[in-house]
C-alpha positions in Angstrom: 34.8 70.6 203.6 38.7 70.3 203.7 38.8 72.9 200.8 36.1 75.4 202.6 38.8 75.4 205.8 41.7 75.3 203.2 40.6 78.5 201.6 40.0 79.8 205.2 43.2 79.1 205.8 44.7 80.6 202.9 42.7 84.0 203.4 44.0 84.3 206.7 47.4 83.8 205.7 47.4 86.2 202.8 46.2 88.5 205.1 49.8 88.5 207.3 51.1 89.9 204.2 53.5 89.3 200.9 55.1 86.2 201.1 58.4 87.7 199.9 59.7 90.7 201.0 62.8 92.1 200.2 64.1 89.0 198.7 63.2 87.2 201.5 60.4 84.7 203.0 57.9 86.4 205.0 55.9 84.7 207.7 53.1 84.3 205.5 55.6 82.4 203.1 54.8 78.8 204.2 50.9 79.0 204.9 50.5 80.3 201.8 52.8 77.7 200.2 50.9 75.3 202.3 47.4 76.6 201.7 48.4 76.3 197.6 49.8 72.7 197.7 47.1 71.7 199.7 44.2 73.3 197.3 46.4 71.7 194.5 46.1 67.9 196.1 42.4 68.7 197.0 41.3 69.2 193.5 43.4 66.5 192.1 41.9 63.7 194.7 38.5 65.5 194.0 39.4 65.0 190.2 40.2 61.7 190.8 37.0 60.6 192.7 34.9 62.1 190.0 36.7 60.0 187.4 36.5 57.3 189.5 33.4 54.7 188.0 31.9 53.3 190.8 31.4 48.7 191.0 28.2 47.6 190.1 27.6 44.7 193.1 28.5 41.7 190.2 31.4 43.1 189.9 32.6 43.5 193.0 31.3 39.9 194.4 33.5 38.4 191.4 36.3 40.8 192.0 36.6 40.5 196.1 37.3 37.3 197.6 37.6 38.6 200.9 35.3 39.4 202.9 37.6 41.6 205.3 38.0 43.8 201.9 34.3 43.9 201.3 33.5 45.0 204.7 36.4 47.8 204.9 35.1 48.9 201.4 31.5 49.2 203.2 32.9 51.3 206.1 33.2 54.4 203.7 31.2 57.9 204.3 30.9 59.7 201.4 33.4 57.6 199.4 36.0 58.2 202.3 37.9 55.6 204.6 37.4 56.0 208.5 41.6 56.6 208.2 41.1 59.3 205.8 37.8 61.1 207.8 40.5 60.9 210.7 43.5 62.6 208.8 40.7 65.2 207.4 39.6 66.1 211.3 42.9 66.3 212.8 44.2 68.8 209.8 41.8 70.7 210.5 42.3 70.6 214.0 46.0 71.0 213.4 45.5 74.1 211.8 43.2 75.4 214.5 45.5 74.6 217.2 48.1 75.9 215.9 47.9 79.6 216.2 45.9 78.8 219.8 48.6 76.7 221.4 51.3 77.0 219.6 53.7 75.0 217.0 55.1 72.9 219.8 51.9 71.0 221.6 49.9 71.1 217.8 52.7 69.6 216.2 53.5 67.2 218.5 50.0 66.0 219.1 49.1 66.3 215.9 52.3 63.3 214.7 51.0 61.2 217.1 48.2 61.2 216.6 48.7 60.6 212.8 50.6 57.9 214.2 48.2 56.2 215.8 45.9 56.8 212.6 48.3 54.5 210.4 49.9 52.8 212.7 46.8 50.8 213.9 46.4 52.2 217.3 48.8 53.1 220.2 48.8 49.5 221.9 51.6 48.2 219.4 54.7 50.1 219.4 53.9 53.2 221.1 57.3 54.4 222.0 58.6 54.5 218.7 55.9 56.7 217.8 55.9 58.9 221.0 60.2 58.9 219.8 58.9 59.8 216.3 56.4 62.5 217.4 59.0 64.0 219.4 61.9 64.0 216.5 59.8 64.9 213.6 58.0 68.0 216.0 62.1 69.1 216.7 63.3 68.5 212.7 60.3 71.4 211.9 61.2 73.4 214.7 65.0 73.5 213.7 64.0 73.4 209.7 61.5 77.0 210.0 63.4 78.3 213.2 67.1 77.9 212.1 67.2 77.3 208.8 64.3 79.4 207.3 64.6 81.9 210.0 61.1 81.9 210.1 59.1 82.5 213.4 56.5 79.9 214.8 53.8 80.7 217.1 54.9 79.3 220.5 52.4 78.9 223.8 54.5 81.1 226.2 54.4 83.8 223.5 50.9 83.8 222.9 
């Protein structure tokens, strides 16, 4: 499913135009660059998971003396963790949200939210990662803005 949205995404951005212009980076430099990488890790994990030879259930009652590890194994969909269902959703909703509301609000929900995915919730240290959502949503804005002079979709210039 992340691939279908992924190539989606990387129509969409081919059709803003060339990458390179001119000698330099075009608006549609970094979701294409994006769209590749991303199509690149997808069919290496997807590579990966095929190669992968599944436990018979001897093996994995000698190899798990935990039972924590047995029933996080169990809470799988499709061979995916509930942590990586979540990162799946809130890319996609990243890159939804981002042309709609802009690189500000997406990005800075989007880190915290991540956040909270890997960082076990928002009841332990939550502003440290409100700090971090804030610092890493201004590092991008200065990095594309500033440095890469390249223009992000904003939600007072939509």
């Amino acid at each position: 499913a992340l691939a279908l949205i992924t190539l989606v995404y990387l129509i969409s951005a081919i059709q803003l135009g060339p990458p390179m212009k001119g000698g330099n980076m075009t608006a549609s430099f970094f979701p294409i660059a994006t769209a590749v990488l991303m199509l690149i890790a997808l069919t290496c994990a997807m590579v990966h998971a095929l190669r992968g030879k599944p436990k018979t259930p001897t093996e994995e009652a000698a190899g798990d003396d935990d039972g924590e590890d047995v029933a996080q194994r169990r809470r799988q969909y499709a061979g995916l963790s509930l942590g990586a269902i979540g990162v799946i959703v809130l890319t996609a909703g990243y890159l939804l949200a981002f042309d709609l509301i802009g690189y500000f609000v997406a990005t800075f929900v989007y880190v915290l939210l991540l956040s909270g995915v890997f960082g076990g919730g928002f009841r332990e240290k939550w502003l440290s990662k409100l700090i971090a959502a804030i610092v890493i949503t201004i590092a991008g804005y200065l990095l594309f803005e500033v440095v890469f002079q390249v223009r992000l979709p904003t939600l007072w210039s939509q």
